[in-house]
C-alpha positions as YAML, in Angstrom:
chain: A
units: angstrom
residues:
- id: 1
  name: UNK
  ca: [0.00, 0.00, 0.00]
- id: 2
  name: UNK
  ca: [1.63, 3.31, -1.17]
- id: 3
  name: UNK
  ca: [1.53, 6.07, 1.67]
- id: 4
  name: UNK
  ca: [-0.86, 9.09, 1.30]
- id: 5
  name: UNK
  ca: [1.16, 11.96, 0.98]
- id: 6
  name: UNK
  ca: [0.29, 13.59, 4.48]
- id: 7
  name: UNK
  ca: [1.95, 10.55, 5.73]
- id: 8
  name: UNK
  ca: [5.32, 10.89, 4.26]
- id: 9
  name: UNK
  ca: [6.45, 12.54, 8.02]
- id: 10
  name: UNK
  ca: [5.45, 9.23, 9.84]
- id: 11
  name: UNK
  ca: [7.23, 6.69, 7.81]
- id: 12
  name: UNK
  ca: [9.82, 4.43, 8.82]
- id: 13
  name: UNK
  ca: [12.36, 2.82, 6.07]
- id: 14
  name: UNK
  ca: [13.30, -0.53, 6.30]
- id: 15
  name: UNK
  ca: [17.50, -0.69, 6.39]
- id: 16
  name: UNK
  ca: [18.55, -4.23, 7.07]
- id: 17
  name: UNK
  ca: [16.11, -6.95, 7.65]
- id: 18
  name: UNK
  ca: [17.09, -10.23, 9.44]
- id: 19
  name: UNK
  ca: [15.01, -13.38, 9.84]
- id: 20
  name: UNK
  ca: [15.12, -14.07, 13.60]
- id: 21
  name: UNK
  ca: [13.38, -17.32, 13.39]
- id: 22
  name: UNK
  ca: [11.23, -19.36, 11.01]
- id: 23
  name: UNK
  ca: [8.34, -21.61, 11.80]
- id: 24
  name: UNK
  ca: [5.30, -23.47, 9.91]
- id: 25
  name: UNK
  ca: [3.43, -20.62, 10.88]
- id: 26
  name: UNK
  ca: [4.96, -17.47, 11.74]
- id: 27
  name: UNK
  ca: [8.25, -15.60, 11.00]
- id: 28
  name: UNK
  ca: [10.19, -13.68, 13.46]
- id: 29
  name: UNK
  ca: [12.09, -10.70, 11.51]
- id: 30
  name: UNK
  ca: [14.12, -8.00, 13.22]
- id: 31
  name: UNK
  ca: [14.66, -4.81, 11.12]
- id: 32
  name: UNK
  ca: [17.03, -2.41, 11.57]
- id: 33
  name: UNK
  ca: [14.58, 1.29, 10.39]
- id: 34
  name: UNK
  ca: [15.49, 4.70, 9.18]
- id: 35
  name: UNK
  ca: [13.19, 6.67, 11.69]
- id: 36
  name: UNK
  ca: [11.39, 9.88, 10.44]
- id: 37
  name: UNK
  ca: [14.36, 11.86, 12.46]
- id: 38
  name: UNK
  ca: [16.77, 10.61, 10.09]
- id: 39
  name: UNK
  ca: [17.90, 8.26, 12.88]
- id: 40
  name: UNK
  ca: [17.38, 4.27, 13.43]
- id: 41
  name: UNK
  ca: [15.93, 2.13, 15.36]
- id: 42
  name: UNK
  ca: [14.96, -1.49, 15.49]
- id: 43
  name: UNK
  ca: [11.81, -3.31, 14.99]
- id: 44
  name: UNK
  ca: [11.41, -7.01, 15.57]
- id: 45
  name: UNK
  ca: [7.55, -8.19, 14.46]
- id: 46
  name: UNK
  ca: [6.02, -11.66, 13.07]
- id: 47
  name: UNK
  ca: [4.86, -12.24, 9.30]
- id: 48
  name: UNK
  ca: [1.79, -13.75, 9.35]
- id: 49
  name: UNK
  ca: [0.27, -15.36, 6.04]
- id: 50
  name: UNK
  ca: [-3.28, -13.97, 7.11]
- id: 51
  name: UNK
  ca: [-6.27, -15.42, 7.62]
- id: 52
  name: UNK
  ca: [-10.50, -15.40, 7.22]
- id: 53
  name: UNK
  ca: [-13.43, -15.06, 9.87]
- id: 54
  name: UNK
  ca: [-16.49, -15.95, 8.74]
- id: 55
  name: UNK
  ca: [-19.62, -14.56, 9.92]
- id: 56
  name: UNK
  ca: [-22.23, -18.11, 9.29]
- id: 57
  name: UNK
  ca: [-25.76, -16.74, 10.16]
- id: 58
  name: UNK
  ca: [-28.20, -19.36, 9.61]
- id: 59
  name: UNK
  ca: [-31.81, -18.45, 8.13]
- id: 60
  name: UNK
  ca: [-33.04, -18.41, 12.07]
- id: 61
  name: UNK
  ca: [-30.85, -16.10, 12.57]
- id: 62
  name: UNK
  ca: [-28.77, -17.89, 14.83]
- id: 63
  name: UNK
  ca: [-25.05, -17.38, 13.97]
- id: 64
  name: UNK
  ca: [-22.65, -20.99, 14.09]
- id: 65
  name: UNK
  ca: [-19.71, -20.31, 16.51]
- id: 66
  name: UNK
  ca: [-17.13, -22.86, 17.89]
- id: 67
  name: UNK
  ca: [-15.03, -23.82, 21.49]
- id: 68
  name: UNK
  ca: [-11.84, -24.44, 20.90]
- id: 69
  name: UNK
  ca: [-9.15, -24.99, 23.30]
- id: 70
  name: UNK
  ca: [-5.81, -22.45, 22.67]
- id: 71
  name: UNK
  ca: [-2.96, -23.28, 23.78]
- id: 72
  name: UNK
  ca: [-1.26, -19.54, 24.35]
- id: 73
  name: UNK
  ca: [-3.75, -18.66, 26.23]
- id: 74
  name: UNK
  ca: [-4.46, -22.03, 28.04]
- id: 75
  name: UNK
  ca: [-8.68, -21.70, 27.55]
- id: 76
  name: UNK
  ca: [-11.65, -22.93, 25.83]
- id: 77
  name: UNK
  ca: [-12.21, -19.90, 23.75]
- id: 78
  name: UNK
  ca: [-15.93, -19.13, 21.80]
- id: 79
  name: UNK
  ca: [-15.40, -18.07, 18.44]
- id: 80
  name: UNK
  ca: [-16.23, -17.49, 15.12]
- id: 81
  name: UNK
  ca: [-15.19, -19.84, 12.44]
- id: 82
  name: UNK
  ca: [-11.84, -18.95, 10.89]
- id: 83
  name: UNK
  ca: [-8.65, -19.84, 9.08]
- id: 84
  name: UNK
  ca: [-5.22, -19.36, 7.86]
- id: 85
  name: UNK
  ca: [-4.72, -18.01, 3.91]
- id: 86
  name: UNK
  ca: [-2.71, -20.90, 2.26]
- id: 87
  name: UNK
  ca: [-0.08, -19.56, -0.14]
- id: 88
  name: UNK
  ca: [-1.55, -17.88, -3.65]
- id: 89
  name: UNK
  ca: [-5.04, -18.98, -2.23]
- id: 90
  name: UNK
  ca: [-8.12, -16.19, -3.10]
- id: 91
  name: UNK
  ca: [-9.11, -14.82, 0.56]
- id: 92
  name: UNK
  ca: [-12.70, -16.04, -0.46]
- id: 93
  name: UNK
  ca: [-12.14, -19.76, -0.97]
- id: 94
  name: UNK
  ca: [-9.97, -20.01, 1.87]
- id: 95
  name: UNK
  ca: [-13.26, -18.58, 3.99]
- id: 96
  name: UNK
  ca: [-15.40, -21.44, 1.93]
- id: 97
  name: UNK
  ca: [-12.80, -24.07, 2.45]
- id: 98
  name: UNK
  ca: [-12.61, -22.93, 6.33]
- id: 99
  name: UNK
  ca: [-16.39, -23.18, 6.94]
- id: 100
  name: UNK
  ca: [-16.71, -26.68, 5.04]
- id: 101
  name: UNK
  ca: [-13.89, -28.22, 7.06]
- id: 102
  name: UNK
  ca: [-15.03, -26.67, 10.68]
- id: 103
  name: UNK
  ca: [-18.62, -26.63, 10.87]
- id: 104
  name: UNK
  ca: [-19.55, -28.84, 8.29]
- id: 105
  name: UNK
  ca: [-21.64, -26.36, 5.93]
- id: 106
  name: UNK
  ca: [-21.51, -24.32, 3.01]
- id: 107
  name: UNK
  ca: [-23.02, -21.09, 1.76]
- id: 108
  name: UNK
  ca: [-24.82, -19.80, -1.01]
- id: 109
  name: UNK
  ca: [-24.01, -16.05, -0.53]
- id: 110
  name: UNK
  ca: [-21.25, -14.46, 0.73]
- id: 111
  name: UNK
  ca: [-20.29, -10.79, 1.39]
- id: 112
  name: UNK
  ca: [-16.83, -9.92, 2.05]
- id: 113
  name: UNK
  ca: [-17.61, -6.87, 4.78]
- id: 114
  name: UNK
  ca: [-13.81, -5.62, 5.61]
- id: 115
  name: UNK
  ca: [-9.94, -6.24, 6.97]
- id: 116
  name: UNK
  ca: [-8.84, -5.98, 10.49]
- id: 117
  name: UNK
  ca: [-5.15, -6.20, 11.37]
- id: 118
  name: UNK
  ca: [-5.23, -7.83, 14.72]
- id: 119
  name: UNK
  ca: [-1.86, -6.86, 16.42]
- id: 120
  name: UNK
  ca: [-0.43, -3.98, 14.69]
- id: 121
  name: UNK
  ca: [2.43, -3.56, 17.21]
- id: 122
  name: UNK
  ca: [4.12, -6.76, 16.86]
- id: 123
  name: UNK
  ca: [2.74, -8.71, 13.37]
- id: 124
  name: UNK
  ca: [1.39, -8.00, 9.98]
- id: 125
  name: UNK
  ca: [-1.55, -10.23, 10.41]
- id: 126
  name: UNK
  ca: [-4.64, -9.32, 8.66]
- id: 127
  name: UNK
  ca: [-7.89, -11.11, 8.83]
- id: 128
  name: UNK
  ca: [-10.34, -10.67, 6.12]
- id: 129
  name: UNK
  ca: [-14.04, -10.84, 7.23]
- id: 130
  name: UNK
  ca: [-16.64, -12.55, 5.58]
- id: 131
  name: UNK
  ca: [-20.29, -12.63, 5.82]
- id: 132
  name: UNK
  ca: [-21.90, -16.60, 4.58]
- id: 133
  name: UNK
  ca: [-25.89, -16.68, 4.64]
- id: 134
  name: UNK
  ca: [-28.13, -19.33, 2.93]
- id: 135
  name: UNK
  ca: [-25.92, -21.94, 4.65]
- id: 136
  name: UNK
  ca: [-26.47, -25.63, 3.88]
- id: 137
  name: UNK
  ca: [-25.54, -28.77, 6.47]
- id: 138
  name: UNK
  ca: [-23.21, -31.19, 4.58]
- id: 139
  name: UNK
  ca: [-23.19, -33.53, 7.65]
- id: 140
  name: UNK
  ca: [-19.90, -33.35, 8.95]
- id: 141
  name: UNK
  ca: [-16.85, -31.49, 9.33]
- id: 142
  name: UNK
  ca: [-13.45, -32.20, 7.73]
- id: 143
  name: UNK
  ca: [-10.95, -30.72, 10.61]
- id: 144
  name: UNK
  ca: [-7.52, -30.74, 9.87]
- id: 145
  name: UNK
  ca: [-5.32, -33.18, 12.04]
- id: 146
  name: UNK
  ca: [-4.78, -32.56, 15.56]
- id: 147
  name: UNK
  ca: [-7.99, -29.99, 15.39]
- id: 148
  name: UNK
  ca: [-10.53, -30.16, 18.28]
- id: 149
  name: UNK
  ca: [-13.64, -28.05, 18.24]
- id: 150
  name: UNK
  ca: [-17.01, -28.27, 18.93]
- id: 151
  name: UNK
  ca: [-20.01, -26.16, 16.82]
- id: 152
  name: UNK
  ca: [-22.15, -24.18, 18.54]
- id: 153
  name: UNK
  ca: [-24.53, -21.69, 17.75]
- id: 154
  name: UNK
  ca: [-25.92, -18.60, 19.59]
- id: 155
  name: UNK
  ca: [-28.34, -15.75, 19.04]
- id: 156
  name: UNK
  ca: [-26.83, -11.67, 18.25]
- id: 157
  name: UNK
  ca: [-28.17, -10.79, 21.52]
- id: 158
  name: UNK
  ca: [-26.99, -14.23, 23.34]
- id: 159
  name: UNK
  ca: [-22.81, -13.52, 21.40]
- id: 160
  name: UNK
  ca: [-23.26, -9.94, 22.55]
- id: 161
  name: UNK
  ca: [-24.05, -11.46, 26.49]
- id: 162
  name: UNK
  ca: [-21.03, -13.52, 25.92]
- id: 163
  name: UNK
  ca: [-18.84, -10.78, 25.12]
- id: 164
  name: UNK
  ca: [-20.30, -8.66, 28.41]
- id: 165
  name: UNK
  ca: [-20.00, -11.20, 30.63]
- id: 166
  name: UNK
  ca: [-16.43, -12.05, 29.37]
- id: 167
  name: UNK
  ca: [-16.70, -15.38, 27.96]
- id: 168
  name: UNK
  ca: [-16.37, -14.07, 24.46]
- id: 169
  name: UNK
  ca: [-12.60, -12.20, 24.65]
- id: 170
  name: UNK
  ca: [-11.09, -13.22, 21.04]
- id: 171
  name: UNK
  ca: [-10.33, -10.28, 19.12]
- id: 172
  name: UNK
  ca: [-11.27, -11.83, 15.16]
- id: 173
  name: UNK
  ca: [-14.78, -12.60, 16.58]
- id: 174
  name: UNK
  ca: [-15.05, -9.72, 18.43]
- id: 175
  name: UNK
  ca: [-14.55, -6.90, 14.99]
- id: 176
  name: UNK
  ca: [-16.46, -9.59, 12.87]
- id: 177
  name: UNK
  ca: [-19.55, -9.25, 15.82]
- id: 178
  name: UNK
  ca: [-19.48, -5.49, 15.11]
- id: 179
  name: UNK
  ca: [-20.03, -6.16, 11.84]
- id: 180
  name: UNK
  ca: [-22.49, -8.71, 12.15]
- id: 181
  name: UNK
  ca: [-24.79, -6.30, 14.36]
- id: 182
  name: UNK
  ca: [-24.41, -3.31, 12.31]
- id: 183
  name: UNK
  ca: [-24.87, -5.59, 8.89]
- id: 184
  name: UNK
  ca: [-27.82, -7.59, 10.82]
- id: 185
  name: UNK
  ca: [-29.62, -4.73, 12.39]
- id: 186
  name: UNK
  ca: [-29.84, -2.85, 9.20]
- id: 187
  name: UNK
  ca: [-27.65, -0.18, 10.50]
- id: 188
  name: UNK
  ca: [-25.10, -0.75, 7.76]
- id: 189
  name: UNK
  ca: [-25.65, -1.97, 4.27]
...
């Protein structure tokens, strides 16, 4: 993305750029930046391939979340349905391929609504949120290997509770649930 010009005086240049460490996921870079000062600094951050959150509403209404057990943060954690961008791979099929494989449906329309970058202080992650309606049950699930989850569904109002009471804390699901009530409500098109 090429900087608007009233940026120019906030931009930091990329010097030297060293790959820290290297993963199946995530890569650890530290850069060594021209600051807008003229002087340097460093930045260490993680590339991130991206990834998809899908917004499922089923025609009830009722939108398909999941519990899934993460590791980091040592929980069962509700969310939305979601998944990594594989390489060259079109930011809608990965969201298709994502809900067929976790939840076990597919969906006739889908509305891509907007991007969130998650952690903008440490990785380039961004997560591209979809909207799937006129879903269809295929009967089961296709998780990857060594993927637990369970599908759940919940009412707008009954996420929204989750969220308040602080069940519901994961980021993704939490900017794809702002969508979802301003798309749902009618208070966006």
């Amino acid at each position: 993305m090429t900087p608007d010009q009233d940026d120019l005086h906030l931009i930091e240049t990329c010097i030297e750029s060293e790959q820290i460490w290297r993963g199946r996921l995530l890569d650890v870079r530290r850069d060594r930046v021209r600051l807008p000062d003229g002087s340097e600094g460093v930045r260490e951050f993680v590339t991130h391939p991206g990834a998809v959150v899908m917004i499922p509403v089923l025609d009830d209404g009722r939108l398909i979340f999941e519990r899934q057990y993460r590791y980091p943060v040592g929980r069962v954690m509700i969310e939305l349905p979601a998944g990594k961008i594989d390489v060259n791979e079109d930011t809608l099929e990965t969201a298709k391929r994502e809900l067929r494989e976790e939840t076990g449906y597919e969906a006739a329309q889908w509305r891509h609504l907007g991007t969130i970058h998650p952690t903008i202080g440490y990785a380039d992650e961004r997560i591209e949120i979809y909207l799937a309606q006129q879903l269809s049950a295929l009967g089961t699930n296709e998780l990857d290997e060594g993927e637990f989850l369970e599908v759940m569904t919940l009412t707008l109002d009954e996420a929204l509770e989750e969220v308040r009471a602080g069940r519901l804390t994961d980021g993704k699901t939490l900017s794809a649930l702002l969508w979802a009530e301003k798309i749902l409500t009618g208070a966006w098109s």
